[in-house]
C-alpha positions, 0 to 999 in steps of 0.5 A: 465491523470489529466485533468483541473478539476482534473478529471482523464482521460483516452482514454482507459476504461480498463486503467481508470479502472485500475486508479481508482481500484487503486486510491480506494486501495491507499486512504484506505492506506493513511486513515488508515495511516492518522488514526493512525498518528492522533489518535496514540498520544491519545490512552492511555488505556491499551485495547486501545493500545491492539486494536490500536497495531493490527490495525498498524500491520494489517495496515502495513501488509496490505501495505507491502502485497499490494506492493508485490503483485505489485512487483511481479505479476503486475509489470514485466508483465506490462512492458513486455506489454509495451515493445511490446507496444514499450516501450524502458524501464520499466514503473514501474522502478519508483513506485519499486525506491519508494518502497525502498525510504520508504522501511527502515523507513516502515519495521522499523514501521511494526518491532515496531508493531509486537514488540509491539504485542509480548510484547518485546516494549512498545507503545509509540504515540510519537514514532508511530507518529516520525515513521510515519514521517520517511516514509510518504511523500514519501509513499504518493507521490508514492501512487499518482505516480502509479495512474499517471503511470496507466494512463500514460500505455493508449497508450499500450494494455489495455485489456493486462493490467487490465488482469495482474491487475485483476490476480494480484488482484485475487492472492493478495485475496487468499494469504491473511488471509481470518480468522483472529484469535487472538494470545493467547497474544492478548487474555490475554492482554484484 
């Protein structure tokens, strides 16, 4: 839990682990959300846009890999652990309700990126930024939400937990892009 102090708190160590191996995912999310919505307005030369447009799409693939993995490796094993725990409903019902709160507004922005990439839209920073906006606040709530519902889990089995965390983890590496190369379109716009 949050203390007075704004410190998190937890009884469990695997729990506060978890908390905090999570809260350092979520802010490289929100910086690199706040980094595009800060600078999307002042990219303006053609390299630049060439460079920032991967780094939204990267950004975005980042987001929607992330939250895949959660659905469908973390999320329904922590809530068998709680149901033997004695929980009587799910646990993550909530941080999935979220996801598809920002779903629309999020694949839309992803969509534009990969548009971008591919030469079918134009960059435009007023658009990026309006995207943005769309889905924001509420990617931002539910990225402060999960971290409450990690510690929330510290009256079930925690050992149980970091482990579907770290496998969850583990899988999310290896299904990842270990080497990115540049598209032949990347390459011919520099």
């Amino acid at each position: 839990m949050i203390g007075p102090s704004n410190e998190i708190k937890s009884k469990d160590e695997n729990i506060l682990t978890m908390a905090v191996e999570m809260a350092h995912a979520h802010n490289l999310i929100l910086r690199g959300m706040n980094s595009i919505y800060h600078q999307c307005e002042h990219v303006t030369e053609p390299a630049d846009i060439t460079d920032f447009v991967l780094y939204i799409k990267t950004w975005g693939d980042m987001v929607h890999h992330h939250h895949s993995m959660e659905e469908t490796e973390a999320f329904p094993l922590w809530d068998e652990i709680a149901k033997a725990g004695g929980a009587s409903e799910s646990i993550t019902s909530r941080n999935i309700e979220q996801h598809h709160a920002f779903e629309v507004g999020f694949e839309d922005f992803r969509t534009y990126a990969e548009d971008m990439q591919g030469g079918k839209a134009q960059y435009d920073g007023k658009k990026v930024k309006a995207m943005l906006e769309s889905f924001a606040a509420v990617l931002n709530e539910h990225l402060h939400d999960e971290v409450k519902m990690i510690l929330d889990m510290d009256k079930y089995d925690g050992v149980a937990l970091k482990k579907v965390m770290d496998a969850a983890a583990q899988k999310s590496i290896n299904s990842a892009d270990p080497v990115w190369f540049p598209t032949r379109w990347q390459l011919e716009r520099r």
